[in-house]
C-alpha positions as CSV (number, residue, x, y, z in Angstrom):
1,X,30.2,-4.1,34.4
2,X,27.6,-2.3,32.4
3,X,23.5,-3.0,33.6
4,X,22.1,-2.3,30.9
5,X,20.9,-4.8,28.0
6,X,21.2,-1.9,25.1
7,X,24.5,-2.5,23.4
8,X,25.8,-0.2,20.4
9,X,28.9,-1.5,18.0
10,X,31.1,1.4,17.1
11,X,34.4,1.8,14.7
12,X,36.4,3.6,16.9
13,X,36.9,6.0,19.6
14,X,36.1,8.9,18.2
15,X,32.5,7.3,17.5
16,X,32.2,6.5,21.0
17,X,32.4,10.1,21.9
18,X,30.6,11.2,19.4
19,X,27.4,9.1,20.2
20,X,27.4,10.0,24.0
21,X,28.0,13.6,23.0
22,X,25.4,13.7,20.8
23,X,22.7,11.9,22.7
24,X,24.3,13.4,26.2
25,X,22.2,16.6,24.5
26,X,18.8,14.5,24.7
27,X,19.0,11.5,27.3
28,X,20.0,11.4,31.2
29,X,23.7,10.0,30.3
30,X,25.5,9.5,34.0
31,X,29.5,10.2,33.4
32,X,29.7,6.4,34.8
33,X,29.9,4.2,31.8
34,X,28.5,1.2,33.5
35,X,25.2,3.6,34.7
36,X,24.5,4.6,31.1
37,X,21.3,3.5,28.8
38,X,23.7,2.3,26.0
39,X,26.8,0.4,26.4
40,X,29.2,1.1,23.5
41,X,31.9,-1.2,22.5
42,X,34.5,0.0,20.2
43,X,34.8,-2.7,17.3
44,X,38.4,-1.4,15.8
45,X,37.2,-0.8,12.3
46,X,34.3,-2.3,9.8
47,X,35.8,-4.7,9.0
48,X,36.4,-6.6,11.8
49,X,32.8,-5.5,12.9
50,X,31.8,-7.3,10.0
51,X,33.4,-10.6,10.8
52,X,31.4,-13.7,10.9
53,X,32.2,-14.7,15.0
54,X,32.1,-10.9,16.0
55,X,28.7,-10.4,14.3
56,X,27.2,-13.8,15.7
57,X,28.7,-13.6,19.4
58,X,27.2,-10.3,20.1
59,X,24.4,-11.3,18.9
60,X,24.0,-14.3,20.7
61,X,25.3,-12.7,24.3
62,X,22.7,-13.2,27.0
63,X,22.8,-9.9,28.7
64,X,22.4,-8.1,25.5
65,X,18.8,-8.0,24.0
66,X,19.1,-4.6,21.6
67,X,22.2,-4.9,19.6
68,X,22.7,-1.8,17.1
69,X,25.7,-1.1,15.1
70,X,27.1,2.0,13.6
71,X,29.5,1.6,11.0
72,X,30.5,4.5,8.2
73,X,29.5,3.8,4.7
74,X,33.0,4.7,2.8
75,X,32.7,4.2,-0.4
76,X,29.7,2.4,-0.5
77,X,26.6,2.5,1.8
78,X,24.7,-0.4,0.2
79,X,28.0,-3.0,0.2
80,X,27.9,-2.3,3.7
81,X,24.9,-3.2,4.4
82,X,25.1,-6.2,2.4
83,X,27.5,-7.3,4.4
84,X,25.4,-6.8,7.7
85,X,22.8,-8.4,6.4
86,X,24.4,-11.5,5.3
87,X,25.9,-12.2,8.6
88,X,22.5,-11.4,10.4
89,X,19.9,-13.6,7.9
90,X,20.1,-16.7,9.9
91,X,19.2,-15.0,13.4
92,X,16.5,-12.5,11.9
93,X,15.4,-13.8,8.8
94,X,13.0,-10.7,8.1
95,X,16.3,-8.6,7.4
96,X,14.9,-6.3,4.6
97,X,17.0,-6.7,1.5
98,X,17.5,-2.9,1.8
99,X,18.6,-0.4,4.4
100,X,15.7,1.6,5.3
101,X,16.9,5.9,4.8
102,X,15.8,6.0,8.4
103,X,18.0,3.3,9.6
104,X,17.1,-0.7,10.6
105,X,15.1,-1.4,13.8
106,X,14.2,-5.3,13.8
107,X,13.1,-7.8,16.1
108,X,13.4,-11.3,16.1
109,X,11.0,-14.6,17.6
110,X,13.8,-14.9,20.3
111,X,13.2,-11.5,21.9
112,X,16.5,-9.9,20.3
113,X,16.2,-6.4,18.4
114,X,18.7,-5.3,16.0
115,X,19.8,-1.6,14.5
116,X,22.2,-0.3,12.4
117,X,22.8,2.9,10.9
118,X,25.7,3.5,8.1
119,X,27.0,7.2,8.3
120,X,26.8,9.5,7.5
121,X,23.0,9.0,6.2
122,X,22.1,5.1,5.4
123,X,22.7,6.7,1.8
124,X,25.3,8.9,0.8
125,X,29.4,8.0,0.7
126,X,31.6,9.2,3.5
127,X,31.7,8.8,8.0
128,X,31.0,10.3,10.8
129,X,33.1,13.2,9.9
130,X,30.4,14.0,7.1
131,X,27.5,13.8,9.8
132,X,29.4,16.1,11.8
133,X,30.1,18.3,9.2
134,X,26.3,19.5,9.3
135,X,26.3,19.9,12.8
136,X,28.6,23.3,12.5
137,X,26.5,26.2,13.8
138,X,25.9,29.2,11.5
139,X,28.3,31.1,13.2
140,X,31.2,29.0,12.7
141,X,30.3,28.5,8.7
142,X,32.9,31.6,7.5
143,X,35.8,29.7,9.6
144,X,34.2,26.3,8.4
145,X,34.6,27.3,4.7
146,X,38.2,28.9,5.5
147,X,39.0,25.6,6.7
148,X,38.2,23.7,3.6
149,X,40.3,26.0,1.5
150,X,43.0,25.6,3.8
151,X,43.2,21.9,3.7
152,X,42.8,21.9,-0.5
153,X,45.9,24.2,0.1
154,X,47.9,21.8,2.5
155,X,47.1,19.3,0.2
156,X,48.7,21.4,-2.9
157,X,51.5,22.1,-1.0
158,X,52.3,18.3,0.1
159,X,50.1,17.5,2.7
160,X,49.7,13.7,2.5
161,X,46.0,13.0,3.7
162,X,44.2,10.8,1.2
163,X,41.3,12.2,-0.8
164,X,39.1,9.7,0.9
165,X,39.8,11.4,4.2
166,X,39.0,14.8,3.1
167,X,35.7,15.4,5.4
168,X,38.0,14.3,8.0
169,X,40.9,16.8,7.3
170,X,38.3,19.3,7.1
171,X,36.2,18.5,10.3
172,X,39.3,18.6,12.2
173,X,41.5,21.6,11.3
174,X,38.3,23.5,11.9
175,X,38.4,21.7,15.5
176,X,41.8,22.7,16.1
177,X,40.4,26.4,15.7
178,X,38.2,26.5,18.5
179,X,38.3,27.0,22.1
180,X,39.6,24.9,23.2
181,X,42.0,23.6,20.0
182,X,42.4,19.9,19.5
183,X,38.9,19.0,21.0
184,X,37.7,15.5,19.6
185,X,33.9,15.8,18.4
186,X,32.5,14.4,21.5
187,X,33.8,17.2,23.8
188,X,33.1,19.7,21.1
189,X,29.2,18.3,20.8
190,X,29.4,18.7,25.1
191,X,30.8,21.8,24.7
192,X,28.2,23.1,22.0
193,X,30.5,23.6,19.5
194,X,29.5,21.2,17.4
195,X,24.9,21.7,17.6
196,X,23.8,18.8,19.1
197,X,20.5,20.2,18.1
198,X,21.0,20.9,14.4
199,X,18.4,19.7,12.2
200,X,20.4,17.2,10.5
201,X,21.0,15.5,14.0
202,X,17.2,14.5,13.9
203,X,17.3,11.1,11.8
204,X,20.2,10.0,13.5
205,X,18.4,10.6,17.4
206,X,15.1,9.6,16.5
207,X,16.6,6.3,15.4
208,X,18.8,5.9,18.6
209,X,16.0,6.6,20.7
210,X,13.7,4.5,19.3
211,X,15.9,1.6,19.0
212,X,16.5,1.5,23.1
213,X,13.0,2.6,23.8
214,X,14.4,5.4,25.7
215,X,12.5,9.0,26.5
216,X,14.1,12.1,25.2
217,X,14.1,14.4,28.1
218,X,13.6,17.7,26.1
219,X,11.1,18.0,23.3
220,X,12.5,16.8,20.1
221,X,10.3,19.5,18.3
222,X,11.8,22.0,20.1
């Protein structure tokens, strides 16, 4: 059973990994799940995230006092957060009515602190696979852009992905071209072949780590 009271609300697997890679690169995060700063629950998608008694109940769970949830924006960044925010008013009525481009960090009369950050950006359309995206190193941008042309090909030549799922496509056959092939972004972020430490990482960790009141342990100027 995790210790700690920091929670985090995921859509899938993949975001899981992601996160602890990513913050694994700033934050003491022991391989034991239950010894880490942030327990992260996989939600299986948005929308079930963004159900009414899911919302409320982790809200509401005694052990948990900082809630944050990561969801990906799709189509539409500002729907999502709509969404959010109905299903939050009644427990922290101060909700803003919009999503702050550094992501939400709120706190309620009850003790309770909220967070959410839509990816890729609180902004802009797309997932996770659109953050990571920007966390290729220079060195892998000539096989990065190869890879984008090769999956416009595939997709000329039958290959059934839909156009939504493009960054994903992309993000992935460059993946499958690394050492080792087939990594899923969190071991690639371990691994430093995704940069953990790529400017556009910035927003996301500042938010993260200010959310959980935790202490980078290397200098975020750095």
């Amino acid at each position: 059973m995790s210790r700690t009271p920091n929670k985090l609300l995921v859509e899938g697997h993949d975001d899981l990994f992601s996160v602890v890679g990513l913050m694994r690169q700033y934050v003491n995060w022991p391989k034991d799940k239950d010894d880490a700063p942030v327990f992260i629950q996989v939600g299986y998608g948005a929308d079930n995230i963004l159900k009414k008694e899911f919302i409320s109940t982790s809200i509401k769970e005694s052990n948990t006092k900082t809630l944050g949830v990561m969801l990906d924006a799709d189509l539409d960044a500002n729907s999502r957060f709509t969404s959010f925010r109905n299903l939050c008013l009644d427990y922290f009525p101060a909700m803003p009515k919009q999503l702050p481009a550094n992501g939400l960090i709120l706190d309620n009369a009850d003790g309770k602190r909220i967070g959410l950050w839509i990816m890729p950006d609180n902004i802009s359309k797309g997932a996770i696979e659109l953050f990571l995206k920007f966390l290729v190193p220079d060195t892998g941008v000539p096989s990065w852009q190869h890879a984008i042309k090769s999956v416009a090909e595939a997709k000329g030549k039958g290959a059934t992905y839909r156009d939504c799922h493009v960054d994903k496509a992309n993000l992935y056959s460059w993946l499958a071209w690394q050492d080792e092939p087939g990594q899923n972004p969190g071991h690639a972020l371990t691994r430093k072949v995704l940069d953990a430490k790529a400017p556009s990482a910035a927003p996301f960790v500042k938010w993260f780590l200010e959310l959980y009141s935790l202490q980078p342990s290397i200098n975020l100027q750095s």
